[in-house]
Each structure stands twice: as structure tokens, then as C-alpha cells.
Steps between C-alpha positions, in 0.01 A plus 500: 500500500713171406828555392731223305900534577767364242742272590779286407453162508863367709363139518178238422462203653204291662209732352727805689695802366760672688478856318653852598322762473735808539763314729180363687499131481226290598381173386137502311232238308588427160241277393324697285813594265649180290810468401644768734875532512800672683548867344112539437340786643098461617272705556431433936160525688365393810809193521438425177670534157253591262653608164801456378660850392779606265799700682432752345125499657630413854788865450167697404327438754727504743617868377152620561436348822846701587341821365222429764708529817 
């Protein structure tokens, strides 16, 4: 099974996002997004950011990932 993690986007630059995904940070592709910004949250898989997400997406699944453990 794959699984996608949300994340905030902290910073873009070079074809590179530095996002944090629940206090993890950790730098990962961008390419495939345009226009990506600061204060976005994406959708994350595999090093790459493959959606972006509203926050409101990224709290919701983070919440039920939670439930999991």
C-alpha cells in the first residue's frame, strides 16, 4: 500500500520544497506542482509533492492517521 503525507510547504526554491510534515521537515521535488508557495500544504509521496491540498485536507488526514496509532 502507498500512502501520501500532508505537509506544509516552509520554502520553494530551485525545483525544491522544504515542507513539514508534523514537525518533520525534509526537503522534497516540486516540479510537478506550479506556482507553489510558502503556507501551501501538498499532498507528499515517494520525495515528491504531488497535489496541492487545502489545510483543511492536510488536518483530516492527519487526524486519522492519529486514530491509527
Amino acid at each position: 500500500m502507498c500512502v501520501g503525507l500532508p505537509a506544509r510547504v516552509v520554502t520553494v526554491r530551485d525545483g525544491m520544497a522544504l515542507v513539514d510534515a508534523s514537525g518533520a521537515k525534509r526537503e522534497v521535488s516540486a516540479e510537478l506542482l506550479e506556482q507553489l508557495d510558502p503556507g501551501d500544504y501538498v499532498m507528499v509521496h515517494a520525495g515528491v509533492a504531488i497535489a496541492k491540498i487545502t489545510s483543511d485536507d492536510g488536518e483530516e488526514t492527519d487526524a486519522l492517521l492519529d486514530g491509527l496509532l
